[in-house]
C-alpha positions in Angstrom: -6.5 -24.4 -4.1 -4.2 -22.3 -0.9 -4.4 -18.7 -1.5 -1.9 -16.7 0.7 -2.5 -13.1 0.7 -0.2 -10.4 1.4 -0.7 -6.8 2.3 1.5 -4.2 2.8 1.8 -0.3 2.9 3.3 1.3 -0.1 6.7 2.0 1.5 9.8 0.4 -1.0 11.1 -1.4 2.5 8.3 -4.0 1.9 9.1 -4.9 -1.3 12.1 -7.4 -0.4 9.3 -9.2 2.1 7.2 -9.5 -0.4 9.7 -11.0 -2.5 10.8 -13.5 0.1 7.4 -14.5 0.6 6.7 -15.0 -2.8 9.8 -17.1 -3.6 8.9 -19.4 -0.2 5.3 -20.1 -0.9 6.0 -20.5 -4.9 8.8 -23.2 -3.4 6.3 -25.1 -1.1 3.7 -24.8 -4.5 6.5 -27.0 -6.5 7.7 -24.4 -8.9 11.5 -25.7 -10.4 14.0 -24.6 -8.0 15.4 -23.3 -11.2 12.6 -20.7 -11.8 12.2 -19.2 -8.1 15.0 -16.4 -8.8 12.9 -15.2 -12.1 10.0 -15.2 -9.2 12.1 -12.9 -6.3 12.5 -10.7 -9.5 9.1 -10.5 -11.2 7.3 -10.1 -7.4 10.0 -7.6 -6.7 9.3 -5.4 -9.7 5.7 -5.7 -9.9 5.2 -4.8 -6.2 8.6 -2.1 -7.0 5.9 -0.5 -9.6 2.6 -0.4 -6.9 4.2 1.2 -4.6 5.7 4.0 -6.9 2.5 4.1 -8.1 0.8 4.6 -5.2 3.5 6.6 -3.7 3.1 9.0 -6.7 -0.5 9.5 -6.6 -1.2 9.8 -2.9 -2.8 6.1 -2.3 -2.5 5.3 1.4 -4.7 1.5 0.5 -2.0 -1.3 0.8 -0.5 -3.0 -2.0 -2.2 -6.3 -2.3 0.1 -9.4 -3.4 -2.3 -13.1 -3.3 -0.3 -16.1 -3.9 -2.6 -18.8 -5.1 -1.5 -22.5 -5.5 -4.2 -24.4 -8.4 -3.6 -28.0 -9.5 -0.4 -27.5 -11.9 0.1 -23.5 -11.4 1.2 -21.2 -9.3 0.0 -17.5 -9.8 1.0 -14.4 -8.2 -1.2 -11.0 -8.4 0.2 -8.1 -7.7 -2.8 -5.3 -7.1 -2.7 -2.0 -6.9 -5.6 0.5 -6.2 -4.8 3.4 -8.8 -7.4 3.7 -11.4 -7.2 3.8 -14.8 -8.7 6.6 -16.5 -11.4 5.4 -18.2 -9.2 2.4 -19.6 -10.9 -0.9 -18.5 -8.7 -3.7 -19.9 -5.9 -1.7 -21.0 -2.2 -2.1 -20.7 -1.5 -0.1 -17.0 1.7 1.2 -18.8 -0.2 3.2 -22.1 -3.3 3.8 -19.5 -2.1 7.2 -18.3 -4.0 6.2 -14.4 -4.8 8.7 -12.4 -3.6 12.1 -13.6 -4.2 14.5 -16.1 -0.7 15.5 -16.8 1.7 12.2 -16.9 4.9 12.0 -15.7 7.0 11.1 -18.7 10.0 10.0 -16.5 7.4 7.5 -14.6 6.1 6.3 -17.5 9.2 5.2 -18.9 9.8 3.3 -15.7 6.8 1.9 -16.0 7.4 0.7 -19.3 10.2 -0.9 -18.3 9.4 -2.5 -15.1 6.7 -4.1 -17.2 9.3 -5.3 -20.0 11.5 -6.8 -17.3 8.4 -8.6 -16.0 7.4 -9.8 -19.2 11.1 -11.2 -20.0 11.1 -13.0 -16.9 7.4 -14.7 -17.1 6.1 -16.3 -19.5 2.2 -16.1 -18.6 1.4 -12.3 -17.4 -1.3 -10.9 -17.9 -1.6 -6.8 -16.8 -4.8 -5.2 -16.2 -6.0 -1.9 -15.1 -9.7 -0.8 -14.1 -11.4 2.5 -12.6 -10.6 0.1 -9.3 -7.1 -0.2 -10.3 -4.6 -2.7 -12.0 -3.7 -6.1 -11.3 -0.4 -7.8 -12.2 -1.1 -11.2 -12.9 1.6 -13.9 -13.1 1.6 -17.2 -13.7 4.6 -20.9 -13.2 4.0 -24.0 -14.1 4.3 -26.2 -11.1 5.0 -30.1 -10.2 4.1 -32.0 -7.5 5.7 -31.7 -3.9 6.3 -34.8 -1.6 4.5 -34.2 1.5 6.7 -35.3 4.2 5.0 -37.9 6.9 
């Protein structure tokens, strides 16, 4: 199992590196040539969505991305260190993290960074934690040829 992990701080600049990253490690893992655009896209949202989120609430902690490559799948988390508000296990965009007052305006952006995710991946799983929430996405992958 190779793990890559990525950190960056949350400024939007990073995002397209993370994306790059994603869609070259996800390549070397096997995933269909076909897929890796849906890849660039999910990372680039899901990472889009930690940074405003820790943009928003003052979080200077990195956004966390850790590539791992298993047997036959290739997963991508996407980690950010808001906390929920006392919603372990619950959808990050109905959790109202870290604030007493949302932001109805981020919220909706939320919402629909997460829809966009979930039409573009098939396995993703989204988390959130008094720690904070985790993006989890998942691509089938097939084997690679290893050159001599």
């Amino acid at each position: 199992m190779a793990t890559v992990e990525l950190r960056f701080s949350a400024q939007p600049e990073h995002v397209r590196t993370a994306r790059l990253v994603a869609a070259a490690v996800a390549r070397r893992a096997g995933v269909d040539e076909a897929v890796l655009d849906e890849v660039r896209l999910a990372v680039g949202e899901a990472c889009s969505r930690a940074v405003g989120l820790h943009r928003s609430h003052g979080i200077t902690a990195p956004v966390r991305v850790v590539l791992t490559e298993e047997e036959k799948t290739f997963s991508i988390e996407v980690v950010d260190e808001v906390p929920a508000a006392g919603a372990e296990g619950s959808s990050a965009a109905s959790d109202g993290r870290g604030g007493t007052e949302p932001d109805v305006e981020s919220e909706d952006e939320d919402e629909m960074g997460l829809a966009v995710i979930s039409g573009l991946v098939d396995d993703v799983e989204v988390s959130s934690t008094e720690e904070g929430g985790v993006i989890r996405m998942s691509w089938p992958t097939t084997p690679v040829a290893v050159e001599p």
